[in-house]
C-alpha positions as a Markdown table, in Angstrom:
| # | Residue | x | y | z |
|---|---|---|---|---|
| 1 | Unk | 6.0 | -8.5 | 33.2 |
| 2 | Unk | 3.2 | -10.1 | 31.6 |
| 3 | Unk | -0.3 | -8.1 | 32.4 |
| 4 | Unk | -2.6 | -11.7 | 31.7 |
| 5 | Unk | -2.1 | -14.9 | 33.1 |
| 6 | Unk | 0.8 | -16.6 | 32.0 |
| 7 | Unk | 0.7 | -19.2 | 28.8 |
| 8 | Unk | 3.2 | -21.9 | 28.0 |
| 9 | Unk | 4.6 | -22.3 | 24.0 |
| 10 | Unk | 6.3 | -24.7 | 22.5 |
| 11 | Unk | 7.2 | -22.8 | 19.5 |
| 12 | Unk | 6.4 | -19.5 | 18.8 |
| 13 | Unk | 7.1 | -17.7 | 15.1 |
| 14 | Unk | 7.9 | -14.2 | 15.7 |
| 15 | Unk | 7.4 | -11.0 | 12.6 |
| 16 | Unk | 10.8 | -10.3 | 12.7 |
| 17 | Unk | 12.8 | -6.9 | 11.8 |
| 18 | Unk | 15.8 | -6.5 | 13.4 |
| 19 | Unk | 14.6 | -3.2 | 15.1 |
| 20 | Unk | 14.8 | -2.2 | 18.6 |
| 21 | Unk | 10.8 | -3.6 | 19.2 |
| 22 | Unk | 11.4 | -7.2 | 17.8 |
| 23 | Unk | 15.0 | -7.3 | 19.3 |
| 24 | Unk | 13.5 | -7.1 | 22.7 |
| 25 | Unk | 10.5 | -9.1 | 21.6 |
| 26 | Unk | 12.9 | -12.4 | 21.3 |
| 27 | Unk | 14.2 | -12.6 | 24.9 |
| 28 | Unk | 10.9 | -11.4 | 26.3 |
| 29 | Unk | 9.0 | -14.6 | 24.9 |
| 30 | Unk | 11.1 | -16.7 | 25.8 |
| 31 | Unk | 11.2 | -15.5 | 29.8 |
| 32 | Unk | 7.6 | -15.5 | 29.9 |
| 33 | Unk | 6.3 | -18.3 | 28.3 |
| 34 | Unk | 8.2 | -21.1 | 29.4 |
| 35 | Unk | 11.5 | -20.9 | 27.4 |
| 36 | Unk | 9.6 | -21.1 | 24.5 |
| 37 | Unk | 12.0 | -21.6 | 21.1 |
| 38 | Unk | 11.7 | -18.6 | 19.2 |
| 39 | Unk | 11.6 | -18.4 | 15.3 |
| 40 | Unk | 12.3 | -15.5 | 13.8 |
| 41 | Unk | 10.3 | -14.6 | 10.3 |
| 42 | Unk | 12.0 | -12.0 | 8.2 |
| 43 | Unk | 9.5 | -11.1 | 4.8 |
| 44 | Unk | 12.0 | -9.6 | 1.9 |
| 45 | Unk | 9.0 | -7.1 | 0.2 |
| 46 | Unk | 11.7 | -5.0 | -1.6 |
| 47 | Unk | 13.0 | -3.3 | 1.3 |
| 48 | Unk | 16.6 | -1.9 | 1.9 |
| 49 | Unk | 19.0 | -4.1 | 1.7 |
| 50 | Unk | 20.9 | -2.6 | 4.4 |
| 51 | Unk | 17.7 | -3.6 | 6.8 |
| 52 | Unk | 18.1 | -7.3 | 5.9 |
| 53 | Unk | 22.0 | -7.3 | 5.7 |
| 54 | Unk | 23.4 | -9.9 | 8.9 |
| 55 | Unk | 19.8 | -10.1 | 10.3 |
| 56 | Unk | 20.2 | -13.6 | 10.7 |
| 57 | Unk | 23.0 | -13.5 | 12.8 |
| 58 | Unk | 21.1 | -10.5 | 14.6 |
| 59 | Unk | 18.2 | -12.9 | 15.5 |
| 60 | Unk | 20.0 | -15.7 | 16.2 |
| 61 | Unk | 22.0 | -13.7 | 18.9 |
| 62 | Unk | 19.2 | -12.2 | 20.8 |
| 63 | Unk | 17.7 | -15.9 | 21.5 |
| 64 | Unk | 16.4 | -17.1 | 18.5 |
| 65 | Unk | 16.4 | -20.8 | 17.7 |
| 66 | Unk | 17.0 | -19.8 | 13.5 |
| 67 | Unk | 15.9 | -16.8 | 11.4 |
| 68 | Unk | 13.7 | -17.8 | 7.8 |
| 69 | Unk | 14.4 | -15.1 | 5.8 |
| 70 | Unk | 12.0 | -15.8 | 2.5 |
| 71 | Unk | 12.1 | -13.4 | -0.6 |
| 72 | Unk | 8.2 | -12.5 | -1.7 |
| 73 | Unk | 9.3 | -9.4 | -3.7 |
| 74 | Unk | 7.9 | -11.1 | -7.0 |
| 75 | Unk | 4.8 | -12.6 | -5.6 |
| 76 | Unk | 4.1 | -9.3 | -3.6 |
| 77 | Unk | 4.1 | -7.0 | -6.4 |
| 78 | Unk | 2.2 | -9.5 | -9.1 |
| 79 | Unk | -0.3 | -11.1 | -6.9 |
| 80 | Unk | -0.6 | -7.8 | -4.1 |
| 81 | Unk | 0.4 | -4.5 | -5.7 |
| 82 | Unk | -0.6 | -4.8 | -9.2 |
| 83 | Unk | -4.0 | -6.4 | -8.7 |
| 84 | Unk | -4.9 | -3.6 | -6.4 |
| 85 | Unk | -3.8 | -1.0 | -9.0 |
| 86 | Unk | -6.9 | -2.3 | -11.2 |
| 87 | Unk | -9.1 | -1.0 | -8.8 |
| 88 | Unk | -7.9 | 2.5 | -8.8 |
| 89 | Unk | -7.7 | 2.2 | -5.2 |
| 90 | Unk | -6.9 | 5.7 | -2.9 |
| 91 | Unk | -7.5 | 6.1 | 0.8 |
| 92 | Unk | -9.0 | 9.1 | 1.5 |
| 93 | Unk | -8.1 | 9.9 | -1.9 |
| 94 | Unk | -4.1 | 10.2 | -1.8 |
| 95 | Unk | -2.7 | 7.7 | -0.1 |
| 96 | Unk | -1.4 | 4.4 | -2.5 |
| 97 | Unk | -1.4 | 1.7 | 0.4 |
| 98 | Unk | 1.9 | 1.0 | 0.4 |
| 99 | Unk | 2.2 | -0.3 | 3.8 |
| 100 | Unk | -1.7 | -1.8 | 4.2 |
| 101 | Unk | -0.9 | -4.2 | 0.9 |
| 102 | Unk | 2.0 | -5.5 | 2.3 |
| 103 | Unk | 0.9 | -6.7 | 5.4 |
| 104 | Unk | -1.3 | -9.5 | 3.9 |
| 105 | Unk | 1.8 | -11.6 | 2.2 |
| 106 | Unk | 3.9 | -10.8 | 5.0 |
| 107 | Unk | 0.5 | -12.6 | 7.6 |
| 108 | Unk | 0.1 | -15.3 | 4.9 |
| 109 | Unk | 4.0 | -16.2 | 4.6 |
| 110 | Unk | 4.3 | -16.2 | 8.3 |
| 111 | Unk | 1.2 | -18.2 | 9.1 |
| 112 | Unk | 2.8 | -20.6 | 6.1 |
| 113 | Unk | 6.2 | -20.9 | 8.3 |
| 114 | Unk | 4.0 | -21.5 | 11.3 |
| 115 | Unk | 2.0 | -24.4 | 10.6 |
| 116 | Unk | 5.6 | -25.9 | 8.7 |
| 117 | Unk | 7.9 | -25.2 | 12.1 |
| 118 | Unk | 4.6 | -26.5 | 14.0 |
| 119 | Unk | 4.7 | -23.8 | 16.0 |
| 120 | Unk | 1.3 | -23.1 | 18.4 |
| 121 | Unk | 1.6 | -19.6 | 18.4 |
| 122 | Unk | 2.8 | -16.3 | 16.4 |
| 123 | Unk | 4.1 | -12.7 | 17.5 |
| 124 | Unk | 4.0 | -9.2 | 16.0 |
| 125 | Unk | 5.8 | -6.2 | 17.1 |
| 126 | Unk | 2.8 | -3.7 | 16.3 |
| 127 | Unk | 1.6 | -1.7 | 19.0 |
| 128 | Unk | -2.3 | -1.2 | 20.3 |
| 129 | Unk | -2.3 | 2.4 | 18.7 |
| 130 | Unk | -1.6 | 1.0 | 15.0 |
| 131 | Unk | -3.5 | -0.2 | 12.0 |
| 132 | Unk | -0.8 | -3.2 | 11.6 |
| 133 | Unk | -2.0 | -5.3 | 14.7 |
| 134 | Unk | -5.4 | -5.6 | 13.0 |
| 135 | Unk | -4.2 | -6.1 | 9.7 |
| 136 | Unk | -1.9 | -9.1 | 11.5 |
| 137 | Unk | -4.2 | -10.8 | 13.5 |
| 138 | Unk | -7.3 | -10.9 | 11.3 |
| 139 | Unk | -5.0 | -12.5 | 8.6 |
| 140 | Unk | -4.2 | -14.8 | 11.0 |
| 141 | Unk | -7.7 | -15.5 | 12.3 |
| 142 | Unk | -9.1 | -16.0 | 8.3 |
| 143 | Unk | -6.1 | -18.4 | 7.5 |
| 144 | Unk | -5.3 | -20.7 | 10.6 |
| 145 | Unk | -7.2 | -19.3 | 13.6 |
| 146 | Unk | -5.9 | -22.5 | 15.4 |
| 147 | Unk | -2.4 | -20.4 | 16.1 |
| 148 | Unk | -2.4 | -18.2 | 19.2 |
| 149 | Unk | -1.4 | -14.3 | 19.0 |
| 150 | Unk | 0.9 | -12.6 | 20.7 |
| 151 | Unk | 1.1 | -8.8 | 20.9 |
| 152 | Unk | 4.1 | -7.9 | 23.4 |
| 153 | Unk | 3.1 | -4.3 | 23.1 |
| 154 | Unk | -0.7 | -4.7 | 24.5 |
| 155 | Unk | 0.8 | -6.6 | 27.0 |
| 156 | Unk | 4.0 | -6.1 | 28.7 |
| 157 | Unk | 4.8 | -3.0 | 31.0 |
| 158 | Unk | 7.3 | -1.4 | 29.4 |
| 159 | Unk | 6.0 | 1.9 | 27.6 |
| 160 | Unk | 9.4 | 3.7 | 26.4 |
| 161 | Unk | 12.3 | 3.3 | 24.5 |
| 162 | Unk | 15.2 | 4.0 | 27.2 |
| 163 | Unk | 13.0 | 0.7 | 29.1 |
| 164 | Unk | 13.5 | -1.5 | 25.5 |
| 165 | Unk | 17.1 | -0.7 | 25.3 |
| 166 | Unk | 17.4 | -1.4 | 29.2 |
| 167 | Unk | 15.8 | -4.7 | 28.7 |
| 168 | Unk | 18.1 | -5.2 | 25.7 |
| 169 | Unk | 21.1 | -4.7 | 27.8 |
| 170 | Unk | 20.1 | -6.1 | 30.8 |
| 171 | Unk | 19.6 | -9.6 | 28.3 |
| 172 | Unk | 22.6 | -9.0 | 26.5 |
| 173 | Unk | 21.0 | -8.6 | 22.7 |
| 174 | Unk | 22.8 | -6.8 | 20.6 |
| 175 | Unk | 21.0 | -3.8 | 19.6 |
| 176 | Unk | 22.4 | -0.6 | 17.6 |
| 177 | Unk | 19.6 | 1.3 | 18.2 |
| 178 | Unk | 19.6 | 4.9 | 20.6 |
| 179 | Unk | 17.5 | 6.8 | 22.7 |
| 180 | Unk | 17.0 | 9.1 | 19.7 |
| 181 | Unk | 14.9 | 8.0 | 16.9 |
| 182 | Unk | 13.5 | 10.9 | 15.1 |
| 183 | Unk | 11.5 | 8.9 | 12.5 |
| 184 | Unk | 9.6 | 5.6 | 12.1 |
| 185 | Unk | 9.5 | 4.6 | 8.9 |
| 186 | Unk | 8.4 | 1.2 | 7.1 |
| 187 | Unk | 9.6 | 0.3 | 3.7 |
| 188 | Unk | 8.6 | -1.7 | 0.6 |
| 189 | Unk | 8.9 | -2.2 | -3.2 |
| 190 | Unk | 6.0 | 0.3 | -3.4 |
| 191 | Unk | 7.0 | 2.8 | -1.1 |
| 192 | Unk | 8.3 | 4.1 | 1.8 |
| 193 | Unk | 6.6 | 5.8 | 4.9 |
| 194 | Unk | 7.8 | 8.1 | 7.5 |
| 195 | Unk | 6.4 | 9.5 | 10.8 |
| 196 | Unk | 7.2 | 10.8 | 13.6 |
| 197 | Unk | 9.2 | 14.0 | 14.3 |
| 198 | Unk | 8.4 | 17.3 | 13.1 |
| 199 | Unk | 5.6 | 15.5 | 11.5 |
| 200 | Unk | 3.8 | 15.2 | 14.6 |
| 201 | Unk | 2.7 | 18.9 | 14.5 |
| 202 | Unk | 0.7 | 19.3 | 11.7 |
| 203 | Unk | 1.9 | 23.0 | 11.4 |
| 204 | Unk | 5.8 | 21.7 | 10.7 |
| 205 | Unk | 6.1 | 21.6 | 7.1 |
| 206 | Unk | 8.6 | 18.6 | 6.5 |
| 207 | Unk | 12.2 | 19.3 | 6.5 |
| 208 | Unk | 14.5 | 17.7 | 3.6 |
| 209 | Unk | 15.5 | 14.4 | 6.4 |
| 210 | Unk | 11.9 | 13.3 | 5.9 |
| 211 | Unk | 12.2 | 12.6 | 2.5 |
| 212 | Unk | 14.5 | 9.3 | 2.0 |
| 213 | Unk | 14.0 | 7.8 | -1.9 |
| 214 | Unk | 12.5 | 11.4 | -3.7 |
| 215 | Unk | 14.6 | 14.2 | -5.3 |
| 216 | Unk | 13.6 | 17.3 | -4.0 |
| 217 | Unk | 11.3 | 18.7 | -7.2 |
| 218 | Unk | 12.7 | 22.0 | -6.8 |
| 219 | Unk | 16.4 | 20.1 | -7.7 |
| 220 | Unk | 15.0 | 18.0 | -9.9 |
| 221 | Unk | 16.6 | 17.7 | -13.7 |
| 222 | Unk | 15.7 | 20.7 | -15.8 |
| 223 | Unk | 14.8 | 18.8 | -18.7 |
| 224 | Unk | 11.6 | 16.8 | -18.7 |
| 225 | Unk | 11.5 | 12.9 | -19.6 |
| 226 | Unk | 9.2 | 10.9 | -21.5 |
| 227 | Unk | 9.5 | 7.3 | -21.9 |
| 228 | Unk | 6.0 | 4.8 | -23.0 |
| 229 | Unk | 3.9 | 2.4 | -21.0 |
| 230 | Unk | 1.9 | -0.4 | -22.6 |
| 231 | Unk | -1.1 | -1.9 | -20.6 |
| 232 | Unk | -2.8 | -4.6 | -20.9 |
| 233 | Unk | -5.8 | -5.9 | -19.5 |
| 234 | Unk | -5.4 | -3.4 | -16.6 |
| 235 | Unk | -1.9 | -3.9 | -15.7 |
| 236 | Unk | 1.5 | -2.4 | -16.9 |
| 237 | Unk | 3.2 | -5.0 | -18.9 |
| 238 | Unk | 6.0 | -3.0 | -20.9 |
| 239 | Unk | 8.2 | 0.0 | -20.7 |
| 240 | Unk | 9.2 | 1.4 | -24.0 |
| 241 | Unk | 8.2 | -1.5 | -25.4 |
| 242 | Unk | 10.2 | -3.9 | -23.3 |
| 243 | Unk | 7.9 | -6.8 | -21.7 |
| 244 | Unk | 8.9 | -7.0 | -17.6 |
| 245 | Unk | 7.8 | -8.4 | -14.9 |
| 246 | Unk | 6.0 | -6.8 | -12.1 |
| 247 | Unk | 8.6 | -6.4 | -9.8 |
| 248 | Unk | 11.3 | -5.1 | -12.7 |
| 249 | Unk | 8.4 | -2.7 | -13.8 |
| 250 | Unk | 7.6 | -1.1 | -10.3 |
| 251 | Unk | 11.7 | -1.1 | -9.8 |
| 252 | Unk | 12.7 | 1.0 | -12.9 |
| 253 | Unk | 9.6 | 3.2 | -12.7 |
| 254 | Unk | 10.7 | 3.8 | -8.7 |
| 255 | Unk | 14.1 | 4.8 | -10.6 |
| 256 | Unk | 13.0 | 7.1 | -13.1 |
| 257 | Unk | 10.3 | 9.0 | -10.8 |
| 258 | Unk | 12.8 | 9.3 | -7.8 |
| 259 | Unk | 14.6 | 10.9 | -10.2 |
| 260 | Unk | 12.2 | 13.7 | -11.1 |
| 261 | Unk | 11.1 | 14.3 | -7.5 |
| 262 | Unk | 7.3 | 12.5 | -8.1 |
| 263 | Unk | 4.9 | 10.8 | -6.3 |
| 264 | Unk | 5.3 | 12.6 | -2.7 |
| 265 | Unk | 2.2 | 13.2 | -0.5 |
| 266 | Unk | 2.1 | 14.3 | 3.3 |
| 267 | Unk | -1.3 | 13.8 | 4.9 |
| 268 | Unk | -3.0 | 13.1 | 7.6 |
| 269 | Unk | -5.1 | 9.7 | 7.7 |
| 270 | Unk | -7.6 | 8.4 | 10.0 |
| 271 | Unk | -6.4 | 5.5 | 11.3 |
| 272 | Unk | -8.7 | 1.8 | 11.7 |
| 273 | Unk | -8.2 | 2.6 | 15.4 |
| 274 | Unk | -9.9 | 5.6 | 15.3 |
| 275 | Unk | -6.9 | 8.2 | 16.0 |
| 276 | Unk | -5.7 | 10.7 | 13.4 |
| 277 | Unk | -2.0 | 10.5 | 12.3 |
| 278 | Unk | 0.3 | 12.0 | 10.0 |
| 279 | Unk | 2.5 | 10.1 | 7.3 |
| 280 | Unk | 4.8 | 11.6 | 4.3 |
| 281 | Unk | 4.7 | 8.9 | 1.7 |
| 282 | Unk | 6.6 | 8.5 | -1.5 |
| 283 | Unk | 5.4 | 6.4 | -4.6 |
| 284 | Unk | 7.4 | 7.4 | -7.5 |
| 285 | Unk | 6.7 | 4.2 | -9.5 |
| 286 | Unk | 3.3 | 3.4 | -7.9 |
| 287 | Unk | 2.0 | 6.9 | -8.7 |
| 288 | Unk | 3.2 | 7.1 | -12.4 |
| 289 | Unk | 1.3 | 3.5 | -12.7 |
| 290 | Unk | -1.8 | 4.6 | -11.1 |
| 291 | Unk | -1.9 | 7.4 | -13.6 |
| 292 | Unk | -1.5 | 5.5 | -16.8 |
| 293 | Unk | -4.2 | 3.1 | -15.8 |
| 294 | Unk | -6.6 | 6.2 | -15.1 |
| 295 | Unk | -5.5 | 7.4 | -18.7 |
| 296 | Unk | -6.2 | 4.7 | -20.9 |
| 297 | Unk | -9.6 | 4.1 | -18.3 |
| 298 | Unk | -10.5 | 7.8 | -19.5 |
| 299 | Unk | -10.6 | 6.1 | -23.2 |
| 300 | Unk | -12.1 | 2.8 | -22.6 |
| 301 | Unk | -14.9 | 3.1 | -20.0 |
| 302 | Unk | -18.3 | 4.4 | -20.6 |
| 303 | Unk | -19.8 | 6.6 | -18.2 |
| 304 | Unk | -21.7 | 4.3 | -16.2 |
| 305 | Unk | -18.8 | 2.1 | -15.7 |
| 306 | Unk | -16.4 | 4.7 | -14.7 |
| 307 | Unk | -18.7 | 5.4 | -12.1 |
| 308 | Unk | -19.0 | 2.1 | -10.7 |
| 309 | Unk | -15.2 | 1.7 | -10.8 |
| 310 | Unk | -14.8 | 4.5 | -8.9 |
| 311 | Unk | -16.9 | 3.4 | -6.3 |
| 312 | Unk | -15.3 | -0.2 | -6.4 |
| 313 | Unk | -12.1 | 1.9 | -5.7 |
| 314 | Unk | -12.5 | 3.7 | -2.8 |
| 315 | Unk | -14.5 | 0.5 | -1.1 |
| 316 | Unk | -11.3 | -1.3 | -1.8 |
| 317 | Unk | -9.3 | 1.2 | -0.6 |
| 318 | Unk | -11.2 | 0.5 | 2.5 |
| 319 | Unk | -11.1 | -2.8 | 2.7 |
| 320 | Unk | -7.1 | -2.9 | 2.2 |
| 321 | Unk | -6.4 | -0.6 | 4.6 |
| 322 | Unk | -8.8 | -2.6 | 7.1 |
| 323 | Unk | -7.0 | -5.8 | 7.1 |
| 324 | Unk | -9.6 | -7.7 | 5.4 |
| 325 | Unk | -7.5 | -8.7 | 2.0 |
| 326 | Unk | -8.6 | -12.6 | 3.2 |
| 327 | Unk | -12.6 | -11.9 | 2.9 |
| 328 | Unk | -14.6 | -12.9 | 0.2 |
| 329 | Unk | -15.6 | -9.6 | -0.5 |
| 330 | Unk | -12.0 | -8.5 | -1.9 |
| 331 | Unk | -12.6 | -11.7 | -4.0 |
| 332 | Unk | -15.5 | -10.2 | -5.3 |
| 333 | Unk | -14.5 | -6.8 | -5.7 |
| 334 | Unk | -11.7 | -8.0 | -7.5 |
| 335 | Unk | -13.5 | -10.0 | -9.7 |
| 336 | Unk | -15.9 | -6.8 | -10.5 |
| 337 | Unk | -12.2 | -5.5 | -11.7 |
| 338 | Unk | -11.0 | -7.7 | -13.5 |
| 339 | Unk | -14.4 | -7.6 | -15.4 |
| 340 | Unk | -13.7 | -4.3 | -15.9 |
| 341 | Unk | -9.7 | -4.3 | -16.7 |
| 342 | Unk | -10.6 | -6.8 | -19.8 |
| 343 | Unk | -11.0 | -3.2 | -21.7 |
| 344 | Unk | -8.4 | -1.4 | -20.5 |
| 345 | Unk | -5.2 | -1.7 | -22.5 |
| 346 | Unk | -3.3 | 0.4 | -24.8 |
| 347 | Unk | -0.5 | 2.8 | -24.7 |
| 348 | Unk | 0.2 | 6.0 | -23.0 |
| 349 | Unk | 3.5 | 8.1 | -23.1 |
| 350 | Unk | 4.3 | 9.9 | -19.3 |
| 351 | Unk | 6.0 | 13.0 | -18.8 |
| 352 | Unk | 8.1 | 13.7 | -16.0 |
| 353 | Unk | 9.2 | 17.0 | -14.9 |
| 354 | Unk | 10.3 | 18.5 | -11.9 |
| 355 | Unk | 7.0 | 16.4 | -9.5 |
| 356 | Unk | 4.5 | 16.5 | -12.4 |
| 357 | Unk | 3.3 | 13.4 | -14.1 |
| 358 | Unk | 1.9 | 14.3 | -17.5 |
| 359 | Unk | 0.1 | 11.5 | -19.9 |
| 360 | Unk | 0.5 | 13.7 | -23.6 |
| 361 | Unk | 0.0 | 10.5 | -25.2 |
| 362 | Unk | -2.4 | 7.8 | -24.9 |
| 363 | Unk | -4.5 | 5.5 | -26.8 |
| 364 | Unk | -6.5 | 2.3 | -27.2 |
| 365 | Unk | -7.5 | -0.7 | -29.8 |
| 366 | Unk | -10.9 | -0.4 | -27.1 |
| 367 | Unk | -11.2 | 3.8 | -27.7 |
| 368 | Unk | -14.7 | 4.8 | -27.2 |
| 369 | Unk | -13.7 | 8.3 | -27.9 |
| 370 | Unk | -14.3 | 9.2 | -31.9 |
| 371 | Unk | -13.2 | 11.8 | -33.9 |
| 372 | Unk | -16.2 | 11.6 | -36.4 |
| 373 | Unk | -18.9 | 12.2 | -33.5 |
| 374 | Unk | -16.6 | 15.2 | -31.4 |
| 375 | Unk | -15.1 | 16.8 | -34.0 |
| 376 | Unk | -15.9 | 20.6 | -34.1 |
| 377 | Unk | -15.6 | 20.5 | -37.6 |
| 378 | Unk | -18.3 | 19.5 | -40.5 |
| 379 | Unk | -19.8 | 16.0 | -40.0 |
| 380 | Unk | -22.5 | 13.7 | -41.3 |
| 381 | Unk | -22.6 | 11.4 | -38.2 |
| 382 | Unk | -24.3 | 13.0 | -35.5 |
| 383 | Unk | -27.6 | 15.5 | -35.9 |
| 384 | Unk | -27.2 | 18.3 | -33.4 |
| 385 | Unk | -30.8 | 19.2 | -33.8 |
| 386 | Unk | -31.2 | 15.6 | -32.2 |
| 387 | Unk | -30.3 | 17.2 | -29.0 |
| 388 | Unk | -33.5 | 18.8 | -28.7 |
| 389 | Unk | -35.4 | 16.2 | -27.9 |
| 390 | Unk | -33.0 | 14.8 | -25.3 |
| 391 | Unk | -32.8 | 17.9 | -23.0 |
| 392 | Unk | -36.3 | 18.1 | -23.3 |
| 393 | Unk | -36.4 | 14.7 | -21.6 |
| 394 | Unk | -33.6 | 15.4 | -19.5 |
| 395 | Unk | -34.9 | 18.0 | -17.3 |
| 396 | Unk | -38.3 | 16.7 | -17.6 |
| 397 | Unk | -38.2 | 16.2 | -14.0 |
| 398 | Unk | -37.0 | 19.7 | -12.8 |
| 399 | Unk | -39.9 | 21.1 | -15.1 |
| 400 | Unk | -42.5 | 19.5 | -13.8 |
| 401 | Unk | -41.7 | 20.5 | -10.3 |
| 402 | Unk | -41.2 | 24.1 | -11.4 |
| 403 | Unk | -44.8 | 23.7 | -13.4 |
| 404 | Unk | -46.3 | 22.1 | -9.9 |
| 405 | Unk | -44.5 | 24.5 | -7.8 |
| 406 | Unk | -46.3 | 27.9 | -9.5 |
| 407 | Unk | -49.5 | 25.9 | -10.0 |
| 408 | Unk | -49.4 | 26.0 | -5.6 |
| 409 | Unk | -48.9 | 29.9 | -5.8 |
């Protein structure tokens, strides 16, 4: 039953999974907004095939008018996943964003299949507690705020899953889901995430079942691997010298680091709605990128820029996690990045062994590090009696105070 008065749609385009939520979702709209037709919107971002295989037919049999499956795994990782990467973007300094950059190609290609099937309204499966119905809507609002929003689960009285798969029943949608489901988990390209659980006491240590793409580290090979990166302009272009694009990059490197057990993290996030929760994330091929940008950024960047970049990362770290990717200031931080990424590029050779990523090897045509001025060795370059002078100056302001501060005695 709907908790607000009752609207009538002509068409509404629903974010589509396949899952137990959106399975109900489909019969629900259309009992309680005037036999609306229902289109269901399926976004390919890279994740299991398994998820996407007979969806169509899925959809079309739980009341569906069609199902528009559209592939964005190129456009997500080029245009989403890499640009973000220049940034150096963490939240709360661990977590890669693997669900939060997804979400704005997923809003932008839905709001696209909206305004083509003329429909006057779309429909998302998040729930009030989440980060995802902000992320949704305020896409929604920036690109066609003429469409209406529908969120079945701040709406409709049902709080439970045995009440979902009664509905489902009781409709007759096929649905292969049970009343156990130990784990949520959402899937990309970049990563995939899992909640839920033993997770939900933060005292549980995960057991082996949360962990879905990573080898265990401790089972991980014996012998180490090493394989070379080339960057360029900020962005991975090449592995061992073969050019790639985006989405054959962050594929391989997902390969390789599953492999050797990298790029897992398990922590607990404060979420846009205020509430605390606890995710275990793996980034195998996200994580070794991130690193190999930071390396050759180590070589290129003077101080006062590394700084600033830092900053710029965690306020876009922010902002992506927020929802507000369609905001003029994510085209200006990203601007301030690309300023930036016009230095970084060069080489760098990873390591990977047993959940360690290693750079032994990196370097840049852009190198601000030189031997002649480091060296610890004879020079004629640099005077160190030069120094003098400049720590003098340095704590000019800390001397004075202590000067001031015995003068009052």
């Amino acid at each position: 039953m709907l908790k607000q008065e009752n609207k009538h749609y002509k068409k509404v385009v629903l974010a589509y999974s396949g899952g137990l939520d959106t399975s109900t979702i489909v019969p629900w709209l259309k009992e309680n907004y005037g036999d609306c037709e229902v289109v269901c919107f399926v976004a390919d971002v890279g994740q299991e095939r398994d998820d996407l295989e007979g969806i169509e037919q899925k959809a079309i049999a739980s009341g569906a008018s069609k199902c528009i499956v559209k592939d964005l795994r190129d456009d997500f990782v080029k245009d989403y996943v890499f640009e973000m990467m220049k940034t150096g973007a963490l939240y709360e300094g661990e977590y890669l964003l693997g669900t939060a950059i997804a979400r704005p190609i997923i809003a932008k290609a839905m709001v696209e299949c909206a305004l083509e099937e003329g429909a006057d309204a779309i429909a998302h499966g998040a729930t009030g507690k989440g980060n995802d119905q902000v992320r949704f809507e305020s896409a929604v609002a920036a690109l066609a705020p003429e469409l209406d929003v529908i969120a079945p689960w701040r709406i409709w009285d049902m709080q439970s899953r045995e009440e979902l798969l009664a509905y489902c029943e009781a409709h007759n949608v096929p649905c292969k889901a049970t009343l156990k489901k130990i784990y949520s988990r959402d899937a990309n390209c970049l990563h995939i995430s899992t909640e839920g659980g033993e997770l939900e006491n933060t005292w549980n240590a995960p057991s082996e079942n949360v962990w879905v793409w990573t080898t265990d580290p401790e089972k991980a090979p014996n012998t180490p691997e090493t394989f070379e990166l080339t960057i360029k302009n900020g962005l991975v272009t090449e592995i061992n010298g073969k050019e790639m694009t985006p989405f054959d990059i962050i594929t391989q490197l997902n390969e390789i680091g599953a492999r050797h057990g990298v790029g897992r993290i398990d922590i607990t996030e404060n979420r846009l709605v205020g509430m605390k929760s606890r995710g275990c994330y793996e980034t195998p091929g996200g994580t070794i990128i991130y690193k190999a940008i930071r390396a050759i950024e180590q070589l290129v960047l003077d101080k006062a820029t590394r700084v600033f970049r830092e900053h710029l990362a965690v306020e876009f770290a922010q902002l992506v996690y927020d929802g507000r990717w369609f905001t003029r200031l994510r085209e200006i931080l990203l601007a301030a990045a690309d300023n930036i990424a016009k230095d970084v590029n060069g080489k760098v050779v990873i390591k990977l062994y047993k959940g360690n990523i290693d750079v032994i090897q990196k370097d840049s045509p852009n190198s601000l590090f030189n031997f002649d001025f480091v060296t610890f060795g004879a020079d004629d370059v640099y005077s160190q009696a030069d120094a003098d002078g400049f720590i003098r100056l340095y704590s000019l302001p800390s001397r004075i105070r202590a000067i001031n501060s015995k003068n009052q005695k």
